[in-house]
PyMOL Python script that loads the backbone (N, CA, C, O; Angstrom):
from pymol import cmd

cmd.read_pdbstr("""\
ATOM      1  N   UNK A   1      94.029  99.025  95.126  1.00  0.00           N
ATOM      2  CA  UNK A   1      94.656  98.053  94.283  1.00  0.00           C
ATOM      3  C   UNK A   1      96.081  97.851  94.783  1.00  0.00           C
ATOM      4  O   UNK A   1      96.763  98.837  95.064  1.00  0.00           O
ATOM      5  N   UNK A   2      96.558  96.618  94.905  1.00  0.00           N
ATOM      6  CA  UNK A   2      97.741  95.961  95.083  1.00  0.00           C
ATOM      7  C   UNK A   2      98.867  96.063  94.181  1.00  0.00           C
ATOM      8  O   UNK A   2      98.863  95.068  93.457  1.00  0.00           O
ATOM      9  N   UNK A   3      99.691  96.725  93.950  1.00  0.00           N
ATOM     10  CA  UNK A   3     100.593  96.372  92.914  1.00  0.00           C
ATOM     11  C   UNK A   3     101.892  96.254  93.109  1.00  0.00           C
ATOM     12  O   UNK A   3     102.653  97.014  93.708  1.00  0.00           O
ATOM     13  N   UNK A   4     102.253  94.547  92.184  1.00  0.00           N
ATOM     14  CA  UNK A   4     103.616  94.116  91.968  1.00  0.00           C
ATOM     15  C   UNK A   4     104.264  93.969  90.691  1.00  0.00           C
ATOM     16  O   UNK A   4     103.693  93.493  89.709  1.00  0.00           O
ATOM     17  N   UNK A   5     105.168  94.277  90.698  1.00  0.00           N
ATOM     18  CA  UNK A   5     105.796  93.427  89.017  1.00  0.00           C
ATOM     19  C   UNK A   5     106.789  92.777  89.005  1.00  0.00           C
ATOM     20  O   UNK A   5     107.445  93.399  89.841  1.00  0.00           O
ATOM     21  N   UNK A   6     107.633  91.695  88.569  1.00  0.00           N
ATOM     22  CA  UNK A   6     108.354  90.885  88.486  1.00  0.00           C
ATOM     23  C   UNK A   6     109.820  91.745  87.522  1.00  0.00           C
ATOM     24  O   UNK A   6     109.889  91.940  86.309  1.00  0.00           O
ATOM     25  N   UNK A   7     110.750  92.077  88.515  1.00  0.00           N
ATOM     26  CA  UNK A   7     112.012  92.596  87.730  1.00  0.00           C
ATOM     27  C   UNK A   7     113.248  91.751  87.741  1.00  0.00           C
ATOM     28  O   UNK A   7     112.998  90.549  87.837  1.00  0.00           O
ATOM     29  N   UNK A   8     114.231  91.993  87.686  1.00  0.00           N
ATOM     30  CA  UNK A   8     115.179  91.169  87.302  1.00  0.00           C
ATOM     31  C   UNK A   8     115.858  90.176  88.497  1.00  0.00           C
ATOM     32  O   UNK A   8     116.444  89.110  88.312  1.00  0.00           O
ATOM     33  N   UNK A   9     115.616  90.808  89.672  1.00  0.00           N
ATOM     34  CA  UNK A   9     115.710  90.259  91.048  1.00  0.00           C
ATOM     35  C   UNK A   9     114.607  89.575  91.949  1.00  0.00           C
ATOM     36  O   UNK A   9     114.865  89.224  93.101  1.00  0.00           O
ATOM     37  N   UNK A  10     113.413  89.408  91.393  1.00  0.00           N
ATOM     38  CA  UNK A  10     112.261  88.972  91.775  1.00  0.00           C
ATOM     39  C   UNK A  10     111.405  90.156  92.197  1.00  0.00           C
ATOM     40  O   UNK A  10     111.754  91.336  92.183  1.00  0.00           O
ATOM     41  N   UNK A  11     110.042  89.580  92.635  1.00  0.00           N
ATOM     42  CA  UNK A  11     108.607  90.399  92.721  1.00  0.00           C
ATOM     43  C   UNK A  11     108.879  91.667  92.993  1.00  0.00           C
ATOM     44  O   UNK A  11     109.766  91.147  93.670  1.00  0.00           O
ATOM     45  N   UNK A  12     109.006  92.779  93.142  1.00  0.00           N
ATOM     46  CA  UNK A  12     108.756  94.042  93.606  1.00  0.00           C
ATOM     47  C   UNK A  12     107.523  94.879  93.879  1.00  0.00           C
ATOM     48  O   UNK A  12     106.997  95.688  93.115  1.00  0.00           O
ATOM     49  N   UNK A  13     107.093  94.478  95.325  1.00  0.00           N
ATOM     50  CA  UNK A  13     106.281  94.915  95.485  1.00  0.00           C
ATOM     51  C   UNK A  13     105.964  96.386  95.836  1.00  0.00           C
ATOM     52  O   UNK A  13     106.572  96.878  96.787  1.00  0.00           O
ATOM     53  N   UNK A  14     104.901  97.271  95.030  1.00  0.00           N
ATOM     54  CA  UNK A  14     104.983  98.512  94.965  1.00  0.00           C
ATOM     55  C   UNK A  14     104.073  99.296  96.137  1.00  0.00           C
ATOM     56  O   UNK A  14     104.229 100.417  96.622  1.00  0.00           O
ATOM     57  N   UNK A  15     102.860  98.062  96.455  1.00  0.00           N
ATOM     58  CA  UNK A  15     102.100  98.277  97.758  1.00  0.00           C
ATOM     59  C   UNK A  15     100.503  98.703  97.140  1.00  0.00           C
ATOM     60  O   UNK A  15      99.989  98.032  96.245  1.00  0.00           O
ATOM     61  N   UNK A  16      99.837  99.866  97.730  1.00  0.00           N
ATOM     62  CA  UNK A  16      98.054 100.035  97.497  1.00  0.00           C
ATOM     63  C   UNK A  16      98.344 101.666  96.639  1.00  0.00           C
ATOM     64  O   UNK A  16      99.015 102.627  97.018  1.00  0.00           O
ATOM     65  N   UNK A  17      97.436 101.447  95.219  1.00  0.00           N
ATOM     66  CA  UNK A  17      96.941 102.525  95.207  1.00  0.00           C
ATOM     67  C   UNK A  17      95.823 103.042  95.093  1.00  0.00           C
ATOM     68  O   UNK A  17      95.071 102.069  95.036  1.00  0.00           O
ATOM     69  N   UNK A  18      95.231 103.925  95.023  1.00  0.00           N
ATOM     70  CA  UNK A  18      94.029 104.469  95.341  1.00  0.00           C
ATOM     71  C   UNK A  18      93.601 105.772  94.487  1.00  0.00           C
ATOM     72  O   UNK A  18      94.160 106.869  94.491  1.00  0.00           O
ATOM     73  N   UNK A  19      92.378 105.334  93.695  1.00  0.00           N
ATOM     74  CA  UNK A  19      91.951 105.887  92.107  1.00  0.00           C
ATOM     75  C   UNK A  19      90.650 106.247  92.841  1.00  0.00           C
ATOM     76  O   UNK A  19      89.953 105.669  93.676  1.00  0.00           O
ATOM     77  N   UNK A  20      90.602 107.266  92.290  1.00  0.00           N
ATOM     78  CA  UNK A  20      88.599 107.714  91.726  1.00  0.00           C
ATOM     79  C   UNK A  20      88.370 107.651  90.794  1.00  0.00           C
ATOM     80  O   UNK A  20      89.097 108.204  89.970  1.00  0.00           O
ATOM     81  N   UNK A  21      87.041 106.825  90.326  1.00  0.00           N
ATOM     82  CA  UNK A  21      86.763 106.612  88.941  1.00  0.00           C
ATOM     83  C   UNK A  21      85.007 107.653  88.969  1.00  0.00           C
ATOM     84  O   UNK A  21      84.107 107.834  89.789  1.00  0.00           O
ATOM     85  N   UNK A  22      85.378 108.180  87.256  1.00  0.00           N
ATOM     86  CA  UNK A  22      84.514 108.934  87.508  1.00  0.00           C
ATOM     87  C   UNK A  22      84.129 109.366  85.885  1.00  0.00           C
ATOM     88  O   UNK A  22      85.028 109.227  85.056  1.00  0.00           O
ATOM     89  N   UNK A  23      82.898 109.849  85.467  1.00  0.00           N
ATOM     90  CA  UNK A  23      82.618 109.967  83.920  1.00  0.00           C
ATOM     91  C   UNK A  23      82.483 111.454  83.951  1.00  0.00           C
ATOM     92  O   UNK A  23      81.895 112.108  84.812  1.00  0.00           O
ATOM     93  N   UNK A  24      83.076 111.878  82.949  1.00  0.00           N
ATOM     94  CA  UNK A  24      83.685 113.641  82.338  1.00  0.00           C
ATOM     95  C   UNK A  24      82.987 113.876  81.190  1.00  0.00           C
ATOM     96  O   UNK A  24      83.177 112.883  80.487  1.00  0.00           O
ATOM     97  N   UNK A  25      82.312 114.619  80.638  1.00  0.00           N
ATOM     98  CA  UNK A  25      81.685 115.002  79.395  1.00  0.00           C
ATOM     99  C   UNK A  25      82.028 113.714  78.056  1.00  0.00           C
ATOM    100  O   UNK A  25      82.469 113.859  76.916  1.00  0.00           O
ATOM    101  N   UNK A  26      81.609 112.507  78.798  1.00  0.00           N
ATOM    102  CA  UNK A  26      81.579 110.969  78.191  1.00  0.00           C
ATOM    103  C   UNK A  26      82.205 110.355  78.138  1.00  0.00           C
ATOM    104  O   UNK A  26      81.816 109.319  77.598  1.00  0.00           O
ATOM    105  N   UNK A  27      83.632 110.366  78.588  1.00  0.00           N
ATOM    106  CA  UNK A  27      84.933 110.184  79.270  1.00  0.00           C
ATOM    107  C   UNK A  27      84.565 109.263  80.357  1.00  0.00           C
ATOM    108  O   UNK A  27      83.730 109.415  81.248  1.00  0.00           O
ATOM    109  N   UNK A  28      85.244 108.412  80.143  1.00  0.00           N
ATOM    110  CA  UNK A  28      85.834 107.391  81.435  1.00  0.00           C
ATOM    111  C   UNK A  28      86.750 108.178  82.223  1.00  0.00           C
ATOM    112  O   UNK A  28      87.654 108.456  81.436  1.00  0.00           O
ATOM    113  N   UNK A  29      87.119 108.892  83.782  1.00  0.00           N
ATOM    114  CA  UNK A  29      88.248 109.243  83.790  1.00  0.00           C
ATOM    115  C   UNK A  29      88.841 108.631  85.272  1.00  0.00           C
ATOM    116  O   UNK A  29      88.133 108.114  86.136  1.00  0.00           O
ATOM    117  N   UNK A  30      90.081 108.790  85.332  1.00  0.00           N
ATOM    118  CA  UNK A  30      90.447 107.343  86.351  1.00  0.00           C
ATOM    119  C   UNK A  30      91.728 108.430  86.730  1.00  0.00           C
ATOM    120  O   UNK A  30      92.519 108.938  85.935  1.00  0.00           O
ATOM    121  N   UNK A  31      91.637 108.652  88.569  1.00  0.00           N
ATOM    122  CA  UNK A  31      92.655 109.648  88.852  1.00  0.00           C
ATOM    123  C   UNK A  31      93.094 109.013  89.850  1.00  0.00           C
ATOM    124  O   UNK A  31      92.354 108.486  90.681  1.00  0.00           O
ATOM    125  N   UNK A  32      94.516 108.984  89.891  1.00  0.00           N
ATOM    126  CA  UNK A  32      95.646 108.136  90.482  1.00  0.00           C
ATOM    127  C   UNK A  32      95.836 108.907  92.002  1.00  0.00           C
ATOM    128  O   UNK A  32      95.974 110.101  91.740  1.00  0.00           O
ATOM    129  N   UNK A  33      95.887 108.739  93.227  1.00  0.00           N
ATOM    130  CA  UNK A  33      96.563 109.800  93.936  1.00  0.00           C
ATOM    131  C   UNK A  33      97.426 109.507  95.134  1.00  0.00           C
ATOM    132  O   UNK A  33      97.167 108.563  95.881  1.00  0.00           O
ATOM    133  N   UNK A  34      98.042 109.992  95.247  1.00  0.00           N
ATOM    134  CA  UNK A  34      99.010 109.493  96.548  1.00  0.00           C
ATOM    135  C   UNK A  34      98.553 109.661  97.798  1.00  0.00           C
ATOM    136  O   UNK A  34      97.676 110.516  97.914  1.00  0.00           O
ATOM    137  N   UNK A  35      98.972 108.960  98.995  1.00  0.00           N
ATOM    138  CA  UNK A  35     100.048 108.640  98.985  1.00  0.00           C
ATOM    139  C   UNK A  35     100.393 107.077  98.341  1.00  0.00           C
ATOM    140  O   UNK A  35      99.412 106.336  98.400  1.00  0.00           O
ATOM    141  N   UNK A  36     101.293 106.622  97.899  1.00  0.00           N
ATOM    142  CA  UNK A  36     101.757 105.246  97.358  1.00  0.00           C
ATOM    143  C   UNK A  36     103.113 105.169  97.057  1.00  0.00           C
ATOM    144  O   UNK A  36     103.655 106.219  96.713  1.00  0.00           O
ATOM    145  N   UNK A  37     103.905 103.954  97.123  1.00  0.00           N
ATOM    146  CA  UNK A  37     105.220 104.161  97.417  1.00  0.00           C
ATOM    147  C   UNK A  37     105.973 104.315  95.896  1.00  0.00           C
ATOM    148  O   UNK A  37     107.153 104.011  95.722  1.00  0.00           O
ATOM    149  N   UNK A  38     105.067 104.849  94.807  1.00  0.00           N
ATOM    150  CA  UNK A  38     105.868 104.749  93.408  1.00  0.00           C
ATOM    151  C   UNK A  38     105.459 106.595  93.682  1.00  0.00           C
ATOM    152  O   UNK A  38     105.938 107.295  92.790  1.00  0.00           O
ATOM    153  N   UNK A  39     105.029 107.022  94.272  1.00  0.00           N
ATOM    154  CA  UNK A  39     104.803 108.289  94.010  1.00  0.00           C
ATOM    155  C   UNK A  39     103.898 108.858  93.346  1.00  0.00           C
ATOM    156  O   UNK A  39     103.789 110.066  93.554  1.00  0.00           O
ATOM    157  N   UNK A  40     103.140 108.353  92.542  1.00  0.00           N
ATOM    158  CA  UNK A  40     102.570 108.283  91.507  1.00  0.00           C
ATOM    159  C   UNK A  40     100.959 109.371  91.897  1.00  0.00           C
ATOM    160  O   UNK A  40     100.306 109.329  92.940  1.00  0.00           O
ATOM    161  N   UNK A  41     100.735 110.129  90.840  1.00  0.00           N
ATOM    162  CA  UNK A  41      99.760 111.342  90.292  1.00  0.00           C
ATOM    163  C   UNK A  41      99.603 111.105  89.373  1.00  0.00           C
ATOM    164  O   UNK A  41     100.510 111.216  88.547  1.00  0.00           O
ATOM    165  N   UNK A  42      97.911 110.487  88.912  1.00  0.00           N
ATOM    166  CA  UNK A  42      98.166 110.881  87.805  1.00  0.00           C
ATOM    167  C   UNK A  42      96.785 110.868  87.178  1.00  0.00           C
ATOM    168  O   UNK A  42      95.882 110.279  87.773  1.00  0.00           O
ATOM    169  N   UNK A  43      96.531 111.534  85.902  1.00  0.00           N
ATOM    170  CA  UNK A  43      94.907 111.392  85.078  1.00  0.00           C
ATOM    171  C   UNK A  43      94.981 110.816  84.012  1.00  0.00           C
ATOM    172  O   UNK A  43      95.822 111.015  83.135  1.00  0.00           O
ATOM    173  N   UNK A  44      93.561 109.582  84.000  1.00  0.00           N
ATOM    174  CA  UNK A  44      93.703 109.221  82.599  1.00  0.00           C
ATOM    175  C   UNK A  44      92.418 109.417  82.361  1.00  0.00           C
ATOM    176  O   UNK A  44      91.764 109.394  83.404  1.00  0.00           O
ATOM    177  N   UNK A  45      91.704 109.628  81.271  1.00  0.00           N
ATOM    178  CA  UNK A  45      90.787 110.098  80.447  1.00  0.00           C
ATOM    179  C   UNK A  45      90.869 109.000  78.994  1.00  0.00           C
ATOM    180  O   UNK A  45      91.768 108.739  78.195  1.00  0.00           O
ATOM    181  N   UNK A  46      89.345 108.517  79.163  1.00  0.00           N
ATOM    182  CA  UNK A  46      89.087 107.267  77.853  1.00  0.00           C
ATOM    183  C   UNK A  46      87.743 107.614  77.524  1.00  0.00           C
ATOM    184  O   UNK A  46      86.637 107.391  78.016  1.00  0.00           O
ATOM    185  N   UNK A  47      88.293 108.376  76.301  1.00  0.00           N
ATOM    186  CA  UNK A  47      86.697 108.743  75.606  1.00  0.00           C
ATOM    187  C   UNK A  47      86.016 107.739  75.073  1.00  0.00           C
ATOM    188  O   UNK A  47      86.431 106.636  75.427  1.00  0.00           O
ATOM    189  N   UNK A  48      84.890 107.733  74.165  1.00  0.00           N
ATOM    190  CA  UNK A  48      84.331 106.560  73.449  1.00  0.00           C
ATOM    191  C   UNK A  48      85.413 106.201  72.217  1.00  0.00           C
ATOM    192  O   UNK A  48      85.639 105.092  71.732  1.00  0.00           O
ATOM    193  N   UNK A  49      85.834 107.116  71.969  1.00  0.00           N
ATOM    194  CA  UNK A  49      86.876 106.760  70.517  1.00  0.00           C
ATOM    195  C   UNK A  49      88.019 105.661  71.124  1.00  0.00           C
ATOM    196  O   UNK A  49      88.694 104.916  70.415  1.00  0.00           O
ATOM    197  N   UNK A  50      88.079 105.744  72.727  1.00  0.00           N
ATOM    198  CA  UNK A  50      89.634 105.259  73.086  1.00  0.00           C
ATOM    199  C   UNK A  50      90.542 105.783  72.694  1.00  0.00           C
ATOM    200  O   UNK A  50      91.561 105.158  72.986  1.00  0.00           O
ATOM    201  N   UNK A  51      90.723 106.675  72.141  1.00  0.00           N
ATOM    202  CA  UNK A  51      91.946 107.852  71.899  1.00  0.00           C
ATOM    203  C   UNK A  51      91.973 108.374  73.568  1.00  0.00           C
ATOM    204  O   UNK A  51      91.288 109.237  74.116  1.00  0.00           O
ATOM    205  N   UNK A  52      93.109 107.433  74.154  1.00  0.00           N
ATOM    206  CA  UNK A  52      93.029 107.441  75.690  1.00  0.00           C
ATOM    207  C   UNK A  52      94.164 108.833  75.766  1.00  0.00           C
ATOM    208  O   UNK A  52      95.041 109.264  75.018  1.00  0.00           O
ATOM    209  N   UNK A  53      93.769 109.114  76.699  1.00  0.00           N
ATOM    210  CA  UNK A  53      95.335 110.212  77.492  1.00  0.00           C
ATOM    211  C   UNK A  53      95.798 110.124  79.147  1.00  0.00           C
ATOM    212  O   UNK A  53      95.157 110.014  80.192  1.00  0.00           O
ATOM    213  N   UNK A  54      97.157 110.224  78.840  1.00  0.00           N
ATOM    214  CA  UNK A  54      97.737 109.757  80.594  1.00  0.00           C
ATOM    215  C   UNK A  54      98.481 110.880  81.128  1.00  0.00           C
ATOM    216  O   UNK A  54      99.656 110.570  80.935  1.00  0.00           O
ATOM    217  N   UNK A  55      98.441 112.223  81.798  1.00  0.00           N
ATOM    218  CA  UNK A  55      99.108 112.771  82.480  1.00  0.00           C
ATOM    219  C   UNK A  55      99.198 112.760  83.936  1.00  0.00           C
ATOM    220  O   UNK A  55      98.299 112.869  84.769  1.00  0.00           O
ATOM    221  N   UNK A  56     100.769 112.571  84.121  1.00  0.00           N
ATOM    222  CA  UNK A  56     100.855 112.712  85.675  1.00  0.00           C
ATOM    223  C   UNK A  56     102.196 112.301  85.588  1.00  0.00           C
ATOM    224  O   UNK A  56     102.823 112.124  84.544  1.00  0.00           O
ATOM    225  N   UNK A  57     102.782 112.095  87.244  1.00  0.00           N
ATOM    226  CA  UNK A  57     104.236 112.035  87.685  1.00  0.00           C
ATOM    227  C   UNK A  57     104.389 111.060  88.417  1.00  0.00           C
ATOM    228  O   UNK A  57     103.388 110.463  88.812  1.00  0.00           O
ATOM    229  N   UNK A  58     105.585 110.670  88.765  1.00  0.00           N
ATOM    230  CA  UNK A  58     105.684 110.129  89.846  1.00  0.00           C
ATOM    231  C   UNK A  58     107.464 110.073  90.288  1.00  0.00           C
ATOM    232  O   UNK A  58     108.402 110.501  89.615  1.00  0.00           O
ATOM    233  N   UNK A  59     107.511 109.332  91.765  1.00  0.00           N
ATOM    234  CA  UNK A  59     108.745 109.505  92.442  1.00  0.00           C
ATOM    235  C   UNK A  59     108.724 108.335  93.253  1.00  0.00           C
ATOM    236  O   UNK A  59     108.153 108.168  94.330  1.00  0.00           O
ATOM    237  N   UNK A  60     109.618 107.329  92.403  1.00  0.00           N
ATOM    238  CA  UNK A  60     109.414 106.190  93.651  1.00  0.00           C
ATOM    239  C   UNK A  60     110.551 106.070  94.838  1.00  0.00           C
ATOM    240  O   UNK A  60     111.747 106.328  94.704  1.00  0.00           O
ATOM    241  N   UNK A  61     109.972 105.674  95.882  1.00  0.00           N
ATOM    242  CA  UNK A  61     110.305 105.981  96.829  1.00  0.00           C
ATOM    243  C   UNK A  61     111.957 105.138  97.012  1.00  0.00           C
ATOM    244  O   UNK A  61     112.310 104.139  96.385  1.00  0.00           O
ATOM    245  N   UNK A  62     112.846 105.969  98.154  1.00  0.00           N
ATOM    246  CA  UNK A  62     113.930 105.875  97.785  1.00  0.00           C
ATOM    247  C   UNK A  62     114.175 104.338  98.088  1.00  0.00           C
ATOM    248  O   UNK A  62     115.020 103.650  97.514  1.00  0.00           O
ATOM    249  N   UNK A  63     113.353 103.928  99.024  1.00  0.00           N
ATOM    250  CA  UNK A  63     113.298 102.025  99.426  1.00  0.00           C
ATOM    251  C   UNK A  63     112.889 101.450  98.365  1.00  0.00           C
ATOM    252  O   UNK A  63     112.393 100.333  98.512  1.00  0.00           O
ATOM    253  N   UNK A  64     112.958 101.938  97.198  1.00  0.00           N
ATOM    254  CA  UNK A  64     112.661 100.650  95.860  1.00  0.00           C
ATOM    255  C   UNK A  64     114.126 100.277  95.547  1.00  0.00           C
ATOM    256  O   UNK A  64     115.132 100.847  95.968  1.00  0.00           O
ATOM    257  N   UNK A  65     114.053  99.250  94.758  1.00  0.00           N
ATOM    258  CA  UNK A  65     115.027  98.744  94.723  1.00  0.00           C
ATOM    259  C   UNK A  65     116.086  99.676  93.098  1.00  0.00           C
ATOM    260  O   UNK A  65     115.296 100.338  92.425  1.00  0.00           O
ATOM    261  N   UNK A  66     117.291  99.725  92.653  1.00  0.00           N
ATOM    262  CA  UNK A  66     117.877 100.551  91.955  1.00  0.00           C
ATOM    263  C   UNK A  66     117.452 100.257  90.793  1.00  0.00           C
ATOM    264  O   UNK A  66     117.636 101.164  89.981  1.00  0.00           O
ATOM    265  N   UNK A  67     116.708  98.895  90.197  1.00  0.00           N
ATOM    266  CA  UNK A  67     116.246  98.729  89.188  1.00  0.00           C
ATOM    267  C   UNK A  67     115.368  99.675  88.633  1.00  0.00           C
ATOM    268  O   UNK A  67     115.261 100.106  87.485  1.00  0.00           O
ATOM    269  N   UNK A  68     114.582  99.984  89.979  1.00  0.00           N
ATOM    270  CA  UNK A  68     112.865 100.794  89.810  1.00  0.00           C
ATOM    271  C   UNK A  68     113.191 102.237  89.785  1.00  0.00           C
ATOM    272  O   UNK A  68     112.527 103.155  89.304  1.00  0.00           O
ATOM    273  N   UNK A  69     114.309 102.272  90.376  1.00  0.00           N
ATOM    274  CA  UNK A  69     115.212 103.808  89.936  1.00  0.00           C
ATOM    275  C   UNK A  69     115.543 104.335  88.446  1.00  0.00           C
ATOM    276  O   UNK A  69     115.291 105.400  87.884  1.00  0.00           O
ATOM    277  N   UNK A  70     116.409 102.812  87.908  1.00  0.00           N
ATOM    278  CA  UNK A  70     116.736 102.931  86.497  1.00  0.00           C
ATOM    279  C   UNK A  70     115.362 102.975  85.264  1.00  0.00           C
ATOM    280  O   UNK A  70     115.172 103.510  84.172  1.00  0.00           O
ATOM    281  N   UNK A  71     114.683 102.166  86.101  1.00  0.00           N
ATOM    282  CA  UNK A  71     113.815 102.212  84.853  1.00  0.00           C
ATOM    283  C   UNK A  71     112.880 103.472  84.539  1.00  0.00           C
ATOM    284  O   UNK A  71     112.107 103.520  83.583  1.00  0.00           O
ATOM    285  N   UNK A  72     113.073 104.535  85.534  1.00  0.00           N
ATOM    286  CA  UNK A  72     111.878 105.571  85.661  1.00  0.00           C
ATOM    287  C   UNK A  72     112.925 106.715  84.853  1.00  0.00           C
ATOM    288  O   UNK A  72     112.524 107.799  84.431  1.00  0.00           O
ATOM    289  N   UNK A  73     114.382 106.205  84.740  1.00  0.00           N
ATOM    290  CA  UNK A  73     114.896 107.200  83.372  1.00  0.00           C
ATOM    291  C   UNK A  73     114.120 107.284  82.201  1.00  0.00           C
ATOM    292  O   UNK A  73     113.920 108.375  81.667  1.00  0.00           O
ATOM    293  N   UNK A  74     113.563 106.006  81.654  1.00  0.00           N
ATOM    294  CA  UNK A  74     112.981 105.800  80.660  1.00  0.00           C
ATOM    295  C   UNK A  74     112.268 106.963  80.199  1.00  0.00           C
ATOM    296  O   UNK A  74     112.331 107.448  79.069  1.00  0.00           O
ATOM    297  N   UNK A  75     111.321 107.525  81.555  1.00  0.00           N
ATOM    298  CA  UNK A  75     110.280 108.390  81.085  1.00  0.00           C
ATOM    299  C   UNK A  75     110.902 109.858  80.991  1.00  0.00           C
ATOM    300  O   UNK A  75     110.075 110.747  80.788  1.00  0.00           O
ATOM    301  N   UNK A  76     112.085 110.197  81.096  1.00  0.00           N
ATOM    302  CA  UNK A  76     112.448 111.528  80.843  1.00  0.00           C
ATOM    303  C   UNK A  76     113.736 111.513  82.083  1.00  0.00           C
ATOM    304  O   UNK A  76     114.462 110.736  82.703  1.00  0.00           O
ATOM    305  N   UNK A  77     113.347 113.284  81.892  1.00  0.00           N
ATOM    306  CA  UNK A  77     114.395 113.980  83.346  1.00  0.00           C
ATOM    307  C   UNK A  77     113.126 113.811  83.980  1.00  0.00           C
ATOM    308  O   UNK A  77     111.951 113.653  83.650  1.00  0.00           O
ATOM    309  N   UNK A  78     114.000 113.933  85.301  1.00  0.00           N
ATOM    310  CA  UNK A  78     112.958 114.367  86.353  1.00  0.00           C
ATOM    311  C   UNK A  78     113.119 115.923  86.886  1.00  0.00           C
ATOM    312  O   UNK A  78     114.023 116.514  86.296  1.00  0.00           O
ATOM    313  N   UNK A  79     112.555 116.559  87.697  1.00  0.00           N
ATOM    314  CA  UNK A  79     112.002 117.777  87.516  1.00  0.00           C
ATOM    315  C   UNK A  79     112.979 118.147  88.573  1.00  0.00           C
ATOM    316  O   UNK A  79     113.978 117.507  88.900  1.00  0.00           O
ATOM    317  N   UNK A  80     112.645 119.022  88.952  1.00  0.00           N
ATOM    318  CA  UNK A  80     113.947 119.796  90.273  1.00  0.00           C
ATOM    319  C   UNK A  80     112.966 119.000  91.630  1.00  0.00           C
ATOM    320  O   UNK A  80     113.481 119.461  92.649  1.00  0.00           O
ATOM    321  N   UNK A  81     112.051 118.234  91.971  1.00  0.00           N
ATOM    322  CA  UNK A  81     111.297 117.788  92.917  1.00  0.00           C
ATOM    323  C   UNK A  81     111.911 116.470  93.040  1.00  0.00           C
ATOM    324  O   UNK A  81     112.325 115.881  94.038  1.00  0.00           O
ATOM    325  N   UNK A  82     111.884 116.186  91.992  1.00  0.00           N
ATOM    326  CA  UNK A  82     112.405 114.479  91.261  1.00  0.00           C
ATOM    327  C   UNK A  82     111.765 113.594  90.745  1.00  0.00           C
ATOM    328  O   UNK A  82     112.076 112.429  90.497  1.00  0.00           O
ATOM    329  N   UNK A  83     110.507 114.358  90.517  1.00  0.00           N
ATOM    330  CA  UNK A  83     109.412 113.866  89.657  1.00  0.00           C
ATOM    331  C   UNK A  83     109.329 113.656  88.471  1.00  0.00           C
ATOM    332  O   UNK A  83     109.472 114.613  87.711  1.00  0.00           O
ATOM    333  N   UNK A  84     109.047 112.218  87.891  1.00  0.00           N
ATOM    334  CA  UNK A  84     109.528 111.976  86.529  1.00  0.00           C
ATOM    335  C   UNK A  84     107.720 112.374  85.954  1.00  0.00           C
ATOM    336  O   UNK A  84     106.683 112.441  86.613  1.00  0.00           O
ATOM    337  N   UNK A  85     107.983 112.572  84.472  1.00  0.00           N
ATOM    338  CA  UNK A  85     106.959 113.401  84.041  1.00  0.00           C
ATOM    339  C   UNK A  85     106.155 111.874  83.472  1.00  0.00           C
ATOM    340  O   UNK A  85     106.827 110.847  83.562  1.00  0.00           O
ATOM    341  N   UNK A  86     104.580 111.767  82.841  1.00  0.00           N
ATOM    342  CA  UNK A  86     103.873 110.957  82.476  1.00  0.00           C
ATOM    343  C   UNK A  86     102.992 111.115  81.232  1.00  0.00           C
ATOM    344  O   UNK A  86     101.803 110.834  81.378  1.00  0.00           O
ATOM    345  N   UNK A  87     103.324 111.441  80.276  1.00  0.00           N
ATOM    346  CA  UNK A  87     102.742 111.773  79.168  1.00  0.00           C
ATOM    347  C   UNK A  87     102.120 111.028  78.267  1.00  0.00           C
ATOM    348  O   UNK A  87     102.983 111.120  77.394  1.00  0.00           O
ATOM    349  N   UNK A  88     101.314 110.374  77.799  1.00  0.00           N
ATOM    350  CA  UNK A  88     100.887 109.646  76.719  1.00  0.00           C
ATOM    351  C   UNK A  88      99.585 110.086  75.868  1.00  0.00           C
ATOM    352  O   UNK A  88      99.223 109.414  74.902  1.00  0.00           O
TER     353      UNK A  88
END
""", "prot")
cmd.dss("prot")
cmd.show_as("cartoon", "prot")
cmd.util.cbc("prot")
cmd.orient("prot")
């Protein structure tokens, strides 16, 4: 998958990432893995209820632009690696 998003300076393109999709004791589960230039690890798990869950990290790479820097405060500190945490 291709991914861009539109920030305050135009498109930012983030580049390919690359998921295994796969069913878990009735679970949808969809695992994120690097390499990709947001850094990004991560598991999500969608039972039948949709009471979804998202863990994982990521570190975008230092060629993003400072916006994509600022906005990954949002999700916390980042770790002594510089990995911001992914919780939902």
């Amino acid at each position: 998958m291709n991914a861009n998003f539109t920030g305050v300076t135009g498109v930012i393109e983030l580049g390919d990432f690359t998921a295994d999709l796969s069913c878990q004791d009735g679970s949808v589960v969809l695992h994120v893995k690097q390499p990709n230039r947001f850094g990004l690890t991560a598991k999500a798990t969608i039972p039948a209820n949709m009471q979804f869950k998202i863990e994982g990290r990521f570190k975008p790479e230092v060629s993003l632009p400072k916006e994509v820097h600022q906005a990954a405060q949002f999700f916390g500190q980042a770790d002594a690696d510089g990995y911001f945490p992914i919780k939902f």
